[in-house]
C-alpha positions in Angstrom: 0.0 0.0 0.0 0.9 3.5 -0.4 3.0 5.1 2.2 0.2 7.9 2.2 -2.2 5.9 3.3 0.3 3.8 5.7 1.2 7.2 7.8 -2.0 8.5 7.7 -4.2 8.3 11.0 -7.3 10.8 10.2 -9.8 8.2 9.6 -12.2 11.0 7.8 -9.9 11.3 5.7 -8.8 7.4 4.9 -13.0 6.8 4.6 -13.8 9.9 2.6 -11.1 9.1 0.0 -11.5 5.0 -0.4 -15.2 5.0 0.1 -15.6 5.0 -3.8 -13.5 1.9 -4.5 -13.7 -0.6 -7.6 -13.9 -4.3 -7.3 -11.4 -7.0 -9.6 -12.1 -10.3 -9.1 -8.7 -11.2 -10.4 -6.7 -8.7 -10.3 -6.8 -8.0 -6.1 -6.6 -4.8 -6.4 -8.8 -1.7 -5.5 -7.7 1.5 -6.4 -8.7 5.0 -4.5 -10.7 7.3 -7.1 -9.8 11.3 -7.0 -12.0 13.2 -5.5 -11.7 16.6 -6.4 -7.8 17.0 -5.3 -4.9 14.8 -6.9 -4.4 12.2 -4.5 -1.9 9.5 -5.1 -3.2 6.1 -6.0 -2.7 3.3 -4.2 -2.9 -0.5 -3.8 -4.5 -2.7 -1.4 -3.7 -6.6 -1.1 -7.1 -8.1 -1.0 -4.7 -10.9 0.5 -1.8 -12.5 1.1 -2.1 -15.2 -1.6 -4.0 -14.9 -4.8 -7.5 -13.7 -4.4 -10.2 -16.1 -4.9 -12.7 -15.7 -7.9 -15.5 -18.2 -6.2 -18.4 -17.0 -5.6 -19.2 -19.1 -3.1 -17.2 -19.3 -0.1 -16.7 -23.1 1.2 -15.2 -23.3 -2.6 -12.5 -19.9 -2.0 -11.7 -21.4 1.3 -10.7 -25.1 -0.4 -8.5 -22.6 -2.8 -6.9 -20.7 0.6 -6.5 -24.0 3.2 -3.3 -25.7 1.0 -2.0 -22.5 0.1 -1.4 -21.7 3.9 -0.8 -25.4 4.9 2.4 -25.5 2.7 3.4 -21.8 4.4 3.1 -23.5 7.7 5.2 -26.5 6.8 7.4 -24.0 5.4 7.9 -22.2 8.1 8.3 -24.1 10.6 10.9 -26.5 9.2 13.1 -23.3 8.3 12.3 -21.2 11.7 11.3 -23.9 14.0 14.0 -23.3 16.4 13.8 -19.4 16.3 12.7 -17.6 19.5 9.9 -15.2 19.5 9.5 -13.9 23.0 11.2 -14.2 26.6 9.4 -14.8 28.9 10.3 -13.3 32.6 9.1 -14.4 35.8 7.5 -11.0 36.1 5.4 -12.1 32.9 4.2 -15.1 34.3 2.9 -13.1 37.7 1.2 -10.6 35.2 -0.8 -13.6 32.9 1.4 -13.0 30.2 0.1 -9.9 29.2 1.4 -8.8 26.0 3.8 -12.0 25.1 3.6 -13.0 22.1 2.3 -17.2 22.7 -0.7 -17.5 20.2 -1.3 -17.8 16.2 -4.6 -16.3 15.4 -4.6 -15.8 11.6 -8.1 -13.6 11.8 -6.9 -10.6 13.3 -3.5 -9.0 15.6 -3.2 -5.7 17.6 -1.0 -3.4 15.7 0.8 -0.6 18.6 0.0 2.4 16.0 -3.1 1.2 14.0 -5.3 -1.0 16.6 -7.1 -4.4 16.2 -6.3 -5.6 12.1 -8.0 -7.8 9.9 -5.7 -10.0 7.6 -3.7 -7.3 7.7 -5.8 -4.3 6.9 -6.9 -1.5 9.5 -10.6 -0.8 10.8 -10.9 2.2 8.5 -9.2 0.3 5.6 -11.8 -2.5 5.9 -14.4 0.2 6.5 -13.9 1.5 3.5 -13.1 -1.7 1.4 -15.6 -3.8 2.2 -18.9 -4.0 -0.1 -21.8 -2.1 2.0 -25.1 -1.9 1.7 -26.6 1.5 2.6 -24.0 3.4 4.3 -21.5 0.6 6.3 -20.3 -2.5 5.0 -22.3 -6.1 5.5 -21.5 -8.6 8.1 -21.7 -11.0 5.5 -18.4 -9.2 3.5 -16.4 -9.0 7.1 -16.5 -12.7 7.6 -16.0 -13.1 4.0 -12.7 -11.4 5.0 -11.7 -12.9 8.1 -12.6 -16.7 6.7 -10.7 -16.3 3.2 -8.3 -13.0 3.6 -9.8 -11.6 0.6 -11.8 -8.5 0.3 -14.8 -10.1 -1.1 -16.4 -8.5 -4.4 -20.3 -7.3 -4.5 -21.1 -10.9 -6.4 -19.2 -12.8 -3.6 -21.3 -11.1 -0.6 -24.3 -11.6 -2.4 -23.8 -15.5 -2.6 -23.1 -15.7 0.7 -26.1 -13.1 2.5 -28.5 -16.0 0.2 -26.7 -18.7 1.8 -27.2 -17.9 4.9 -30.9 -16.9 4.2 -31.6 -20.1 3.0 -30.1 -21.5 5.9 -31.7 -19.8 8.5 -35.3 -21.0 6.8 -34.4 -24.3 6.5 -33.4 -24.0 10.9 -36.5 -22.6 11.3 -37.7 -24.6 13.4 -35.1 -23.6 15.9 -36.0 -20.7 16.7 -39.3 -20.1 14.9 -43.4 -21.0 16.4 -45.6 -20.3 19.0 -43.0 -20.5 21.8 -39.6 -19.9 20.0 -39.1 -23.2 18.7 -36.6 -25.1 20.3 -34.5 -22.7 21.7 -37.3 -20.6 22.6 -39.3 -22.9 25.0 -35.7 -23.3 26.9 -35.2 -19.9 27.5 -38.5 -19.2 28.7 -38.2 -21.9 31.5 -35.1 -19.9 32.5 -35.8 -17.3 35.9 -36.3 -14.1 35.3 -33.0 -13.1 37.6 -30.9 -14.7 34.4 -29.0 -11.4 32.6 -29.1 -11.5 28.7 -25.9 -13.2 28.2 -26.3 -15.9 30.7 -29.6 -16.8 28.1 -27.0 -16.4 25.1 -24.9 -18.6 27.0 -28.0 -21.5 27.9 -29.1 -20.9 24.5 -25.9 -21.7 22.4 -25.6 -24.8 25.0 -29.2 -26.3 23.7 -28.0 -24.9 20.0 -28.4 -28.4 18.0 -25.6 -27.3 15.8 -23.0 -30.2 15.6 -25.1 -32.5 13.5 -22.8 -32.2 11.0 -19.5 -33.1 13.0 -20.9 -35.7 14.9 -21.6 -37.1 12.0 -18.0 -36.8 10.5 -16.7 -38.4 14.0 -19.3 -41.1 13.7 -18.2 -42.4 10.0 -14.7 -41.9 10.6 -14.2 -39.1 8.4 -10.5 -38.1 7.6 -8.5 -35.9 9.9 -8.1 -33.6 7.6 -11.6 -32.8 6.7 -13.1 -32.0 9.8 -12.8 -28.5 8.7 -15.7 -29.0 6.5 -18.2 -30.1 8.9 -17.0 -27.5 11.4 -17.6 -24.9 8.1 -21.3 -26.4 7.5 -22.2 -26.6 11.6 -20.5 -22.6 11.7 -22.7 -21.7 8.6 -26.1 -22.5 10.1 -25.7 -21.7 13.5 -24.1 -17.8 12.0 -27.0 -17.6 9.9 -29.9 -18.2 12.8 -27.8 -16.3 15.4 -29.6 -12.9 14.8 -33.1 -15.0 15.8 -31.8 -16.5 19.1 -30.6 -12.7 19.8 -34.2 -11.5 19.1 -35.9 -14.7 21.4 -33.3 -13.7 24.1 -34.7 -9.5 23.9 -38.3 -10.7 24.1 -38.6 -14.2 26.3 -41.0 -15.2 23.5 -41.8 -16.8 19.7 -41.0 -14.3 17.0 -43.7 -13.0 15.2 -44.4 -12.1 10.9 -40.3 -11.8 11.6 -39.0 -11.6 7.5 -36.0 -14.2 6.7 -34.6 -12.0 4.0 -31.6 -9.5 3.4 -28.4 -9.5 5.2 -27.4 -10.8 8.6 -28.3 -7.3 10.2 -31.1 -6.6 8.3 -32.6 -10.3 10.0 -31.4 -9.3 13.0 -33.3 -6.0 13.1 -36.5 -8.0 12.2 -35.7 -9.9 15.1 -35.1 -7.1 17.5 -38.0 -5.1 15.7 -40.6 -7.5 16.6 -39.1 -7.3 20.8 -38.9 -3.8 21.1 -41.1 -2.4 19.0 -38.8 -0.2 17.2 -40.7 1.7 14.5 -39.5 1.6 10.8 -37.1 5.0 11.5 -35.6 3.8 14.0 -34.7 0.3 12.1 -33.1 2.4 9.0 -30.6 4.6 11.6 -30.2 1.1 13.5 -29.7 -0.7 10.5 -26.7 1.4 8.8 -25.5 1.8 13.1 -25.4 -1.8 13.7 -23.5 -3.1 10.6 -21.0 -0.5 11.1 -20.7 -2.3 14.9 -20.2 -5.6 14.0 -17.9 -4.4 11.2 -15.7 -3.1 13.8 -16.4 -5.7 16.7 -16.1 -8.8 14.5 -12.6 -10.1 16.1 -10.5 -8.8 18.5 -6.9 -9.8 20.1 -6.6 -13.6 20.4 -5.1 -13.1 24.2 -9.0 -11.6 25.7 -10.3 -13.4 28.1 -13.7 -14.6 25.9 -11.3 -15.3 23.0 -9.3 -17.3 24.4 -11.3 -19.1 26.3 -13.5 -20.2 22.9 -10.0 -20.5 20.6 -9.1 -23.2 23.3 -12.5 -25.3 23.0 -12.4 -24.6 19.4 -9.3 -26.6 18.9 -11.2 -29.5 20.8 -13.8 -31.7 19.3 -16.7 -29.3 21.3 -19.6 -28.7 18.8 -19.2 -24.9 17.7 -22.4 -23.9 19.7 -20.7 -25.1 23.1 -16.9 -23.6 22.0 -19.0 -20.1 21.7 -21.1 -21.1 25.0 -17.9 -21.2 27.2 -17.0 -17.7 26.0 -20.3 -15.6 26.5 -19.6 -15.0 30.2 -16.4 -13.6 29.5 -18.4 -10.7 28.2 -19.8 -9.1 31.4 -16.2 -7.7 31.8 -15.8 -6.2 28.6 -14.0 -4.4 28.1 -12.0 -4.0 31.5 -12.4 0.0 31.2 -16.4 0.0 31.7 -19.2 -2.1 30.0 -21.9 -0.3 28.1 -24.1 -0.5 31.3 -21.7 0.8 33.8 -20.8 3.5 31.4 -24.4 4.8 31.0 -25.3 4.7 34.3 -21.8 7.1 35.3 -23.3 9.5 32.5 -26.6 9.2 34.1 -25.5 9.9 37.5 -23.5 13.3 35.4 -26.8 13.8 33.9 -29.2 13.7 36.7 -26.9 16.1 38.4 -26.0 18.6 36.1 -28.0 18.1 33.4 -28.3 17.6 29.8 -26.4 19.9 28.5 -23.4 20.3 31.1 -20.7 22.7 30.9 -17.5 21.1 30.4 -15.9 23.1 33.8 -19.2 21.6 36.0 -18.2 18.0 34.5 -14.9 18.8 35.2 -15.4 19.7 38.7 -17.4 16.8 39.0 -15.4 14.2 38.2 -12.3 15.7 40.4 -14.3 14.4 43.4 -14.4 11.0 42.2 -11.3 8.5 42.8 -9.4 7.6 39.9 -10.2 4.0 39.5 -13.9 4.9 39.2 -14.1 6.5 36.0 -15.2 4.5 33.2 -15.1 4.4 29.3 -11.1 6.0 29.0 -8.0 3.4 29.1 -4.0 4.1 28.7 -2.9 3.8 25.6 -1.0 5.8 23.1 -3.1 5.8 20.2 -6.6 6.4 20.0 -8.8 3.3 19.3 -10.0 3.2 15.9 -12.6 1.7 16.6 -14.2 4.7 18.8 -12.8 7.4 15.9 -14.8 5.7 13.1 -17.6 5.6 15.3 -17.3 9.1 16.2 -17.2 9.7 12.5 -20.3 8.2 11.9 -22.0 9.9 14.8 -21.5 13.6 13.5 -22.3 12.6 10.0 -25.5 11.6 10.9 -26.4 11.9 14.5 -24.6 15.6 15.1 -27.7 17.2 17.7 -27.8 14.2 19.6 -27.5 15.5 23.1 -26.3 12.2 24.6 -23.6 11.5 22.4 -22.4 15.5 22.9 -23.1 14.8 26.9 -20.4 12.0 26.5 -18.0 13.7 23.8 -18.3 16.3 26.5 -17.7 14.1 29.6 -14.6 11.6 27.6 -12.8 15.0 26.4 -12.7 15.8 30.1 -11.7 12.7 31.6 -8.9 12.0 29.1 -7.5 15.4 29.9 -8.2 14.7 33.8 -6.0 11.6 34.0 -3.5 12.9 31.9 -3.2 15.4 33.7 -3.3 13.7 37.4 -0.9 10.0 36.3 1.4 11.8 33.7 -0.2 9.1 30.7 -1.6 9.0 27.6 -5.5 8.2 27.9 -8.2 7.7 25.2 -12.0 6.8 25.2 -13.2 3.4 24.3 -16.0 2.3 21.5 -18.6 2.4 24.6 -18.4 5.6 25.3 -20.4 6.1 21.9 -22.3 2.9 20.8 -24.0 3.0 24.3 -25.9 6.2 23.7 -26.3 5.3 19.9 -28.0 2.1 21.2 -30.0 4.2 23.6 -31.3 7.1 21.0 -32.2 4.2 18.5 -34.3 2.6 20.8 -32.0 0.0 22.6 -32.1 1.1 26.1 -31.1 -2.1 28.2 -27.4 -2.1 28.1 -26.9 -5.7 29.8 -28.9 -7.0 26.7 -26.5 -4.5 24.3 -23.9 -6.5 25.8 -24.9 -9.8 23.9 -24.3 -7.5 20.5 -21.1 -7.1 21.5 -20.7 -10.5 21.5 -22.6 -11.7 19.0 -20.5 -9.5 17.1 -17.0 -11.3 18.0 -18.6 -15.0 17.3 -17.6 -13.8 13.7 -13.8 -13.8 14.4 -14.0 -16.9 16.6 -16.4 -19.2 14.1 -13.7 -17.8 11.6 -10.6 -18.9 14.0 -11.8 -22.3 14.6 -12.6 -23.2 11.1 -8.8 -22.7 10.8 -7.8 -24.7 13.5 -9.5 -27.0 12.1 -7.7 -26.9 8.8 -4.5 -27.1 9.6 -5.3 -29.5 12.6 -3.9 -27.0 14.9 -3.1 -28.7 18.7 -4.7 -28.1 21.6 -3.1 -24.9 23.7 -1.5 -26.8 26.4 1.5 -25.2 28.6 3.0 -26.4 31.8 2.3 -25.6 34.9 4.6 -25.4 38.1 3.9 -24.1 41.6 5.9 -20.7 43.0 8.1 -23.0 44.9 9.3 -24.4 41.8 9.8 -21.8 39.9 11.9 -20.5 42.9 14.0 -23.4 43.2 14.5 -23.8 39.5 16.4 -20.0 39.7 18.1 -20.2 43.1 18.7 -23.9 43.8 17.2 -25.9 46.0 16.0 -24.1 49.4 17.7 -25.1 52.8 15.5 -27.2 54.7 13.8 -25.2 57.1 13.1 -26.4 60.8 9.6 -27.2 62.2 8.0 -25.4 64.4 7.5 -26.5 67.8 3.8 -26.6 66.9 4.3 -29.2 64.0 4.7 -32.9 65.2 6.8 -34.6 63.2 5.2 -38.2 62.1 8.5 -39.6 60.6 8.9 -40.5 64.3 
């Protein structure tokens, strides 16, 4: 790519100059049109291989999986013995935060640029990706994280009928006078049980390993498993967006539409809980695929991440990898859920109002200690993810006087904490999609919560079809006790004498 676009960091900019992009199948190449100014032209790998000119996507991915098996081979018999990290005592005390121990081909953290996909930035695949309306389909971002290809119009059009025709044919799953199958379970559920704690149930009771068990019942080959992890992935992605809507209203669906994309279904879904009016469905619509865009896959070493790339590698069913995940959410991310961050600009709200004065918030949040504010973490670059949301919002939500309440109440903080620890801070995603959510109608942030999840089963499903490709092992370190560890560094320790208190047995 062009070291233009490689330095740049105003993501306006990136999206206002790539939106307009062409599509080769064969060539893998987009190129940025001028747009009034003369702006250097630029390439994009579509991926690191040669793209794919299948339209449908079982088919690219048999084109992608020897391709990389033969880099891995490769790689491994000429770098094998290399070392990648050191690993420090200190490390092991601090979980291993930030060593480099995992492979997840979907996605990495880049220090300058954020969360990647198959090498491209947020507003890179923002702006690459086919869209419908104003934001790109969730169909086109798994498209990318399954294959590495930017997919073409055709491609995302074959597979948003796919999994239309999938979902229809799972119907009774989720579909009937009480939900279906997975309906009539989550009703029997208490009402103390939070929204993700139902994802979780519900994912458990998901039927969707018929096609593995199958594979393991017949004696399949090793080496194919992949395929019947692809075709279990494929239906249970495709009726996800229904279990979601059961889950909002503890009930069946009703005159819900099976059509259009992933999100459009999903709205139908969450349409027919909440009674969100056709308005609110368009601004929700273009809002939500821009989320899932962005909250598809995140760093492999997250708690929920990990936790599901582990159980992926196993012979779990793809329902019950996911399942083990979901509870991992409540914590995320470790700067402030949706729900604790609305109800910290509520408590701003209800005291100073709607329209607060920068100085009042300021004073404010001086009185509160320092490990109570919510929606900012230390970091040195600001999260692309929040920017491009940010973007979004002033484009097409500018009067919105909760979304300027928290512009109003992050610009203080960041400065606040700068200012009192000497470090870089920036505000997270949540501190904009929660009061999106909220002026489009989605109000209850615990249930917001299972979005943000449902968004990242993209990444994972993605992440353990590969593992199953390449037949990737089980994650299994060792393990050793403190004492261990000490006597491995200083020798044996001197035998210490009892106490008086301790009776010795040997006697």
């Amino acid at each position: 790519m062009h070291q233009f676009w490689r330095g740049c960091t105003d993501i306006p900019t990136i999206l206002m100059f790539t939106r307009a992009c062409s599509n080769s199948n064969l060539g893998g190449r987009r190129h940025a049109l001028r747009v009034g100014i003369d702006l250097p032209m630029y390439e994009v790998s579509r991926t690191r291989g040669v793209p794919s000119a299948s339209i449908d996507l079982k088919q690219a991915l048999w084109e992608k999986i020897p391709v990389h098996y033969d880099l891995l081979r490769s790689f491994r018999e000429q770098h094998g013995s290399s070392v990648v990290s050191h690993i420090t005592v200190e490390n092991i005390y601090q979980g291993l935060s930030g060593v480099k121990t995992m492979v997840r081909e979907t996605s990495e953290t880049d220090p300058k640029h954020g969360v990647k996909y198959r090498g491209l930035t947020l507003p890179e695949v923002v702006s690459l990706l086919p869209r419908q309306g104003k934001s790109p389909t969730a169909e086109s971002v798994f498209w990318l994280l399954l294959t590495g290809d930017v997919p073409t119009e055709e491609q995302t059009a074959s597979l948003i009928a796919d999994w239309s025709m999938r979902r229809q044919k799972k119907k009774y799953w989720w579909s009937g006078p009480g939900g279906g199958v997975v309906g009539s379970v989550l009703q029997a559920l208490p009402k103390t049980v939070t929204p993700l704690e139902k994802l979780s149930v519900a994912l458990t009771v998901f039927d969707s390993g018929k096609h593995m068990k199958e594979a393991l019942k017949n004696r399949a080959s090793s080496y194919r498993y992949w395929e019947y992890t692809y075709e279990d992935s494929m239906e249970l992605l495709a009726t996800l967006p229904a279990i979601v809507g059961l889950i909002a209203k503890g009930k069946g669906l009703n005159d819900v539409r099976e059509e259009g994309d992933w999100v459009q279904f999903l709205m139908e879904c969450l349409g027919d809980a909440y009674g969100i009016t056709e308005n609110q469905k368009k601004t929700m619509i273009d809002f939500l695929r821009l989320y899932v865009t962005l909250n598809a896959d995140e760093d492999g070493g997250i708690p929920a991440i990990h936790v599901t790339e582990i159980l992926g590698a196993c012979q779990l069913d793809i329902n019950q990898a996911l399942a083990a995940g979901v509870l991992a959410y409540n914590d995320e991310p470790k700067s402030g859920t949706m729900s604790q961050y609305m109800e910290f600009q509520s408590k701003i709200q209800g005291l100073l109002g709607r329209e607060s004065k920068e100085e009042n918030i300021k004073n404010y949040v001086t009185l509160i200690a320092k490990d109570r504010l919510i929606g900012c973490k230390e970091t040195e670059v600001s999260d692309p993810r929040y920017s491009t949301l940010l973007h979004y919002v002033m484009e097409n939500l500018p009067d919105n006087s909760d979304v300027n309440l928290s512009r109003a109440i992050t610009r203080v903080l960041t400065t606040t904490m700068k200012t009192a620890k000497g470090k870089t801070f920036h505000p997270e995603q949540t501190t904009i999609a929660a009061p999106v959510f909220q002026a489009c109608g989605l109000k209850d942030m615990k249930f917001n919560q299972v979005l943000l999840c449902v968004s990242r089963a993209f990444g994972a499903i993605a992440s353990i079809i590969w593992a199953r490709a390449v037949n990737a092992p089980v994650e299994h370190p060792a393990s050793k006790c403190t004492y261990s560890y000490l006597e491995s560094l200083q020798g044996p320790c001197p035998n210490r004498k009892r106490g008086k208190h301790v009776k010795d047995f040997r006697k």
